[in-house]
N, C-alpha and C positions, 0 to 999 in steps of 0.2 A: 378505669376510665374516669375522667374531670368532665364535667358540665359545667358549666359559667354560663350564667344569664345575667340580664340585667331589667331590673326594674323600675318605677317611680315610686319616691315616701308614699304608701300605705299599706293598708290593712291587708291589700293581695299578699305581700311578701310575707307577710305575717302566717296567711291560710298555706299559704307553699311551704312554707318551712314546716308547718304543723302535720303539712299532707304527706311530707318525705320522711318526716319522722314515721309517719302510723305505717310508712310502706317497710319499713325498717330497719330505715338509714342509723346511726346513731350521729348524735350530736358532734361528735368529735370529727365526724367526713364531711360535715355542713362549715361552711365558713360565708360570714355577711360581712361586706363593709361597705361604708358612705363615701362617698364621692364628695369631693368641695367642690363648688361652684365657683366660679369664674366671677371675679371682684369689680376687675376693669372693665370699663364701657367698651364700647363696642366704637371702630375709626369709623368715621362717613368718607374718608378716601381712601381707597385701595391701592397699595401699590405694586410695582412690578415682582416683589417676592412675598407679598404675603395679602392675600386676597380672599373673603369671608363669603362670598357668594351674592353679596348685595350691593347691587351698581346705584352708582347714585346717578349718574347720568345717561343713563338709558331710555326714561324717558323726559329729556331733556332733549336729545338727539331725535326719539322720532314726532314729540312736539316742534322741534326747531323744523325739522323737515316736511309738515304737513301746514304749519307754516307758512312757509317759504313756497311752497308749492301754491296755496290761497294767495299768497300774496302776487305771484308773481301771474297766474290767473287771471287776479281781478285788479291786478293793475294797469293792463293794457285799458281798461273802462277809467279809473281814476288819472289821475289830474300828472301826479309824479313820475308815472312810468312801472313798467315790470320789475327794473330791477331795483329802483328803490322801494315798493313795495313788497319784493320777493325781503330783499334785509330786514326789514322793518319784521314783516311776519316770521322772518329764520329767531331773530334776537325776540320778540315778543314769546314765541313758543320754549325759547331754552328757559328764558328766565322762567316762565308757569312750569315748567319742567322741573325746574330746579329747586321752587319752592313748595310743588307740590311733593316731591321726595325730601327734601329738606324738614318740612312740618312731618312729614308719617314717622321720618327719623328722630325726632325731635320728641313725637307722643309714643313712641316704641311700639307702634305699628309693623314698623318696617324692620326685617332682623329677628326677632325674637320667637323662636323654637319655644311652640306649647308643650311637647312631649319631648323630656330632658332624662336620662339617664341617671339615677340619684344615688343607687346601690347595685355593688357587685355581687351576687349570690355562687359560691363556687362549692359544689357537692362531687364526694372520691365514692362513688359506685363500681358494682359490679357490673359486666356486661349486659347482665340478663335483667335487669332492672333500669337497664337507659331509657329504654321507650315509653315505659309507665312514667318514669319521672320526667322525662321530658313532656309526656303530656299533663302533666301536673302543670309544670311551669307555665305553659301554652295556656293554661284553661286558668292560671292565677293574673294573665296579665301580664305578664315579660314580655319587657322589649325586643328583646332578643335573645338565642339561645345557643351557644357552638360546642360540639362536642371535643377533646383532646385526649387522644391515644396516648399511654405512655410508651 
């Protein structure tokens, strides 16, 4: 059997490796490696094939829309009318939309995963020792943990 977990740089991975040796792995079935991180920034527009999970005009849209909906409200009371006051509030809420997501993106608020995957830990066990070591891993802080059958 193969275990692969994966960890963050510290000192957990350190206690796991030390915890699988005493159970009485040998060194030679432990295998560790680092992960390179990712250099390039991160786009503010998404496109039709390759999209990171963070919209930038999302709330743009329902700023524009809440908007638009006050404006056209309380413009039947003001002077212009509905639908120039619905405009007026639709463009007033994208632009605060746009610069409210623009600045988060901007101070790396917005996007940035606290809990990043740093090291791959891969240990060759016997069956009768998966579940000890598996709880090893669990109780050092793994990100995550899969087991693979040969």
């Amino acid at each position: 059997m193969m275990i692969i977990a994966t960890f963050e740089n510290s000192t957990f991975i350190e206690l796991a490796i030390s915890a699988i040796e005493q159970e009485g792995i040998s060194k030679e079935n432990i295998f560790a490696a680092p992960l390179d991180k990712r250099n390039n920034p991160k786009q503010l527009i998404d496109t039709i094939h390759r999209a990171d999970g963070v919209s930038l005009f999302d709330t743009a849209a329902i700023l524009g829309t809440c908007g638009m909906l006050l404006g056209a409200i309380y413009g039947y009371i003001l002077t212009w009318g509905p639908i120039i006051w619905g405009i007026i509030g639709s463009l007033s809420g994208i632009i605060i939309g746009l610069a409210i997501k623009f600045i988060l993106f901007k101070t790396g608020k917005l996007g940035n995963q606290k809990i990043t995957s740093e090291i791959v830990l891969m240990i060759r066990c016997e069956r009768k020792r998966l579940e000890s070591i598996e709880n090893i891993l669990w109780d050092n802080m793994a990100l995550g943990v899969t087991k693979v059958q040969k």
